[in-house]
C-alpha positions in Angstrom: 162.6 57.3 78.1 160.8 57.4 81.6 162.0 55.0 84.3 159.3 52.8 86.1 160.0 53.7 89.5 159.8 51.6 92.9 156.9 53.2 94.8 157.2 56.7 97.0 158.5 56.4 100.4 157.2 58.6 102.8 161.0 59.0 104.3 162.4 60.6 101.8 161.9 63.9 100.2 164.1 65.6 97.3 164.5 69.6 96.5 165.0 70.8 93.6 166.8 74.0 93.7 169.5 74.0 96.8 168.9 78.4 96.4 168.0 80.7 99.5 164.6 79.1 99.5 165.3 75.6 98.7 168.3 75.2 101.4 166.1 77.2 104.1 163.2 74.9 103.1 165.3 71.4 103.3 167.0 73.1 107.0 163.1 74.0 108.4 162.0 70.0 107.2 165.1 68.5 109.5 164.2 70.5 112.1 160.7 69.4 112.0 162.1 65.6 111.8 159.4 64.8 109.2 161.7 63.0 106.5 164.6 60.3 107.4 166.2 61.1 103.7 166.5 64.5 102.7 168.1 65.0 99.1 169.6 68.1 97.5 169.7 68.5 93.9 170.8 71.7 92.0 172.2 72.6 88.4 175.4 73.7 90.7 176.2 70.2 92.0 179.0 71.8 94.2 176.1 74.0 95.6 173.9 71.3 96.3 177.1 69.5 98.2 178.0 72.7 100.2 174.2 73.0 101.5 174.1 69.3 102.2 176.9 69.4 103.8 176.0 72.5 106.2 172.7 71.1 107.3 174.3 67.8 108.0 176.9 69.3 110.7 173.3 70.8 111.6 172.1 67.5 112.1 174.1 66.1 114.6 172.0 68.5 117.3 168.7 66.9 115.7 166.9 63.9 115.3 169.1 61.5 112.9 168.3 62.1 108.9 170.5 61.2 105.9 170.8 64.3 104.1 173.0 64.4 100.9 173.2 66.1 97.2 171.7 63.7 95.1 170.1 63.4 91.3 166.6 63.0 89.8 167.3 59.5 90.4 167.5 60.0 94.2 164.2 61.8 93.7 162.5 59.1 91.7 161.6 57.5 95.4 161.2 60.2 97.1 157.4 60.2 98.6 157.3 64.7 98.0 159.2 66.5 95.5 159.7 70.3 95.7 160.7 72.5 93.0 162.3 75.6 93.8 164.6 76.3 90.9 163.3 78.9 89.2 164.1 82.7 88.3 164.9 85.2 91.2 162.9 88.5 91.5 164.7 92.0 92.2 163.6 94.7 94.1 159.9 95.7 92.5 160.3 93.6 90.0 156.4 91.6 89.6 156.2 87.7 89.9 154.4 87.2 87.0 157.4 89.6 85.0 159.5 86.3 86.1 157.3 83.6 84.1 159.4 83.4 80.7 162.9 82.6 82.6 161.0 80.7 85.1 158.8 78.9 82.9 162.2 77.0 81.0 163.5 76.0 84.2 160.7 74.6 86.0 159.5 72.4 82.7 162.7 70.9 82.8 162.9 69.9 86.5 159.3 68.3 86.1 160.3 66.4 82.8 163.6 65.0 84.2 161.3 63.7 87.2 158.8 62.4 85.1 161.3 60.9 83.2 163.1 59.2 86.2 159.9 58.1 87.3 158.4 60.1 90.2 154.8 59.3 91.2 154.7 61.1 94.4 153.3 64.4 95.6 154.7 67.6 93.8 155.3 71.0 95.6 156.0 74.2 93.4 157.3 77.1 95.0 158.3 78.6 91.6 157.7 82.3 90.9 155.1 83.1 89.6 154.0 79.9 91.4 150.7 79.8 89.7 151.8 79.6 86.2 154.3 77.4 87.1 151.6 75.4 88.8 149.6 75.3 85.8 152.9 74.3 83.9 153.8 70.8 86.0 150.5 70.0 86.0 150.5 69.7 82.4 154.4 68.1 81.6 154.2 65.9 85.4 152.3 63.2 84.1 150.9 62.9 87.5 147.1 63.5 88.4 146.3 67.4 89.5 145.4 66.4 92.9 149.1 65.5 93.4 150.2 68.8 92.2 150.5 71.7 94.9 152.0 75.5 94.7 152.8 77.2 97.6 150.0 79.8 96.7 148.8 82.0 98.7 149.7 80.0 102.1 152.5 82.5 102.9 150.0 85.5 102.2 147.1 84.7 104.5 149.9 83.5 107.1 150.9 87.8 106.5 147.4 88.6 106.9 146.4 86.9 110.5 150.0 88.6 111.6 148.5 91.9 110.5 145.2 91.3 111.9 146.7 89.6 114.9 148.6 92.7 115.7 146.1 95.4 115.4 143.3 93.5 117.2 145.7 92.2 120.2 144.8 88.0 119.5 146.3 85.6 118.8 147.0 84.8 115.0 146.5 81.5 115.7 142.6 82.3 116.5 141.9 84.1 113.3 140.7 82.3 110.3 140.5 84.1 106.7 142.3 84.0 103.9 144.2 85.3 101.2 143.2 84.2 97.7 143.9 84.0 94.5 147.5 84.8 92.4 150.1 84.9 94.4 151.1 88.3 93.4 150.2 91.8 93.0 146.3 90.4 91.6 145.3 88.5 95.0 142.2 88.9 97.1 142.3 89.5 100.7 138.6 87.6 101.9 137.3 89.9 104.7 133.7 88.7 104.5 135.0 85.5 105.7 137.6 86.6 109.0 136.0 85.2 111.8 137.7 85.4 115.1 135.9 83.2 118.0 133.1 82.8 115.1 132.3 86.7 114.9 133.0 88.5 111.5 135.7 91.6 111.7 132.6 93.8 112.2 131.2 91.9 115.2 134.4 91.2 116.7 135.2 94.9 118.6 134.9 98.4 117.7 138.8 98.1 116.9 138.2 95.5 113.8 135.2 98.1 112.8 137.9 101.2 112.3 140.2 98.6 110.3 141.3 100.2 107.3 140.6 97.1 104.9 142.3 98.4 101.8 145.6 99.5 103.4 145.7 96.0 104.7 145.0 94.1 101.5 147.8 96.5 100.3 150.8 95.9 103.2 150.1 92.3 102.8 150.4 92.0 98.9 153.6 93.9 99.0 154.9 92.8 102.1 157.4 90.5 99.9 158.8 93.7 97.7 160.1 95.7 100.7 161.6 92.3 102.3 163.6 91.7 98.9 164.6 95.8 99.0 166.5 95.1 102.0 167.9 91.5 101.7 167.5 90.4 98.2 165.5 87.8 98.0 162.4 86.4 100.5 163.7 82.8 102.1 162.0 81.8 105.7 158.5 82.4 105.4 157.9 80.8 101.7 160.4 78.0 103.2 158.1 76.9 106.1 154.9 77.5 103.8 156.5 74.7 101.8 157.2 72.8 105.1 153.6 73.0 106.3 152.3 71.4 102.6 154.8 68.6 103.3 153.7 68.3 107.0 150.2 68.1 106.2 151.0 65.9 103.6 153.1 63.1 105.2 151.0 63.3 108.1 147.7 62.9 106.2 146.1 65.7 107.9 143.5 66.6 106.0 143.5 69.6 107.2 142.9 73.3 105.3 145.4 75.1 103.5 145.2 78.2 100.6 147.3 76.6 98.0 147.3 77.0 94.1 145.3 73.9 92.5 143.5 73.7 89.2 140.3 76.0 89.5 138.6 73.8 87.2 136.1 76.9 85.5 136.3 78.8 89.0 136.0 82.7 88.1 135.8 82.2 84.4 138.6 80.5 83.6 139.1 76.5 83.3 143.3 75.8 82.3 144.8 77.5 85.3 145.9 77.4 88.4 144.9 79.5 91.6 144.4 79.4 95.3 141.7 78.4 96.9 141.0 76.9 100.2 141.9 73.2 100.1 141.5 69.8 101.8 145.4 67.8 101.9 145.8 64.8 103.1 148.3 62.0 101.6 147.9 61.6 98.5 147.5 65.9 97.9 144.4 67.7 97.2 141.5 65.8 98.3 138.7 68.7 97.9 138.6 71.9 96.7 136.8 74.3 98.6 135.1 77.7 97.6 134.2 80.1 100.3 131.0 82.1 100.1 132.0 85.8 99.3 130.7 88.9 98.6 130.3 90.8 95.5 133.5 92.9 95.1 135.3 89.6 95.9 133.8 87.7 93.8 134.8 90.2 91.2 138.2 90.3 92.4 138.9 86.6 92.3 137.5 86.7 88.4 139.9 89.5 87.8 142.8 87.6 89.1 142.3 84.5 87.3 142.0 86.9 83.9 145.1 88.3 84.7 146.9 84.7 85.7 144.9 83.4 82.1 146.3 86.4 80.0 150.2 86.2 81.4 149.6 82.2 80.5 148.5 82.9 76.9 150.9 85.5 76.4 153.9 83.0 77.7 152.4 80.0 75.4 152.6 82.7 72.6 156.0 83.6 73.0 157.3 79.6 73.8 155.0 78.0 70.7 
């Protein structure tokens, strides 16, 4: 039975999954003092209390916030929603090798907040977050523009760090992205860099001696060698999901690579991918496809084939 809920507040916002990402994630939003009422909920419930609990004693040197383990209940009002629970990656392991033990999890967080009667904006940050996109859109009951994955935020934010590095600006002056699955299938966009309004090649003889491909490469498996050495990735997916919810409560409007329904984009029309988008309050408010050249274009169709084939092949094996 789904409860009717009293409407979203824009004060509150509830994680689901109080792991490495969704604790760093619920620690970066009280810092950025965008929520008064922060709530906690994990399978562990002594988890969820711990991490509560720490951030709290964090707290009392930040702006005032209520912050507490709570229950899908707690959520039901909550004005953003992000699910984090979901199966952890090891070592070299692919994200899309994670979709069958993610895929449970993730359905039932979105049906208990359906149930309870969430009508807010959802965030996935579920591995592979694509397909797990793709799956709350279809058991959320809410409409797609309300739906947002992480995407491919976190990888173009690695790319204008790379780019920033070897060309000596800032990576706050360097537009581009990173498209596609978020995964070993994505498409670094070099046709569309511009720093100052030149392309890479007009830019310096620096950007013209880039090595593209090595590039595309260190930033697609930037996230393998970070899990190598720690175990898991945590800060920068964490304030991806932060910036969603910024632009978000603040109605922004402004431009973010995040996985949205492609809706027949590069061949495919029942999936999810990243493209550039417009978010403002109430989500995704336009969906926006960047000119691009050939081998891109190709590229991006390639990726969403592979995202379509991993989604048939887990409806397969869950039907």
């Amino acid at each position: 039975m789904t409860t009717r809920a009293a409407a979203p507040s824009s004060n509150r916002i509830a994680f689901i999954g109080a792991g490495h990402v969704g604790a760093t994630a619920a620690y970066a939003t009280m810092l950025r003092a965008l929520f008064h009422e922060i709530v906690l909920i994990d399978s562990n419930e002594a988890l969820a209390e711990a991490e509560a609990a720490d951030i709290t004693d964090a707290n009392a040197l930040a702006r005032p916030a209520r912050i507490w383990a709570g229950s899908y209940a707690d959520a039901a009002t909550a004005g953003i929603a992000v699910i984090t629970a979901g199966a952890a990656s090891h070592g070299g392991e692919s994200r899309l090798s994670l979709a069958s033990a993610s895929a449970a999890i993730v359905i039932e967080c979105v049906q208990r907040l359906a149930r309870a009667g969430f009508s807010g904006v959802l965030v996935i940050a579920s591995n592979p977050v694509d397909i797990m996109t793709t799956l709350a859109i279809r058991h959320a009951g809410l409409p797609r523009h309300r739906v947002i994955g992480t995407g491919t935020l976190l990888d173009t934010s690695r790319l204008k760090q790379v780019l920033s590095a070897a060309l000596d600006v800032s990576a706050s002056a360097i537009e581009g992205y990173v498209l596609g699955e978020h995964g070993d299938s994505e498409v670094a966009v070099f046709s569309s860099v511009r720093i100052g309004g030149q392309s890479l090649h007009d830019f310096d003889d620096a950007a013209k001696a880039l090595d593209l491909p090595a590039i595309g490469a260190q930033v697609r498996d930037a996230a393998y060698g970070i899990v190598r050495g720690k175990g898991f990735t945590s800060f920068g997916v964490a304030t991806a999901i932060v910036r969603i919810c910024e632009a978000v409560v603040r109605n922004e409007r402004c431009v973010l690579p995040v996985s949205t329904w492609i809706d027949r984009h590069f061949g495919h029309n029942e999936l999810c991918s990243s493209l550039p988008c417009i978010i403002g309050s109430g989500g995704i408010e336009r969906v926006i496809v960047p000119a691009l050249d050939a081998n891109e274009e190709d590229a991006l169709s390639s990726s969403a084939r592979k995202l379509g084939e991993a989604l048939d092949a887990l409806d397969d094996a869950t039907s």
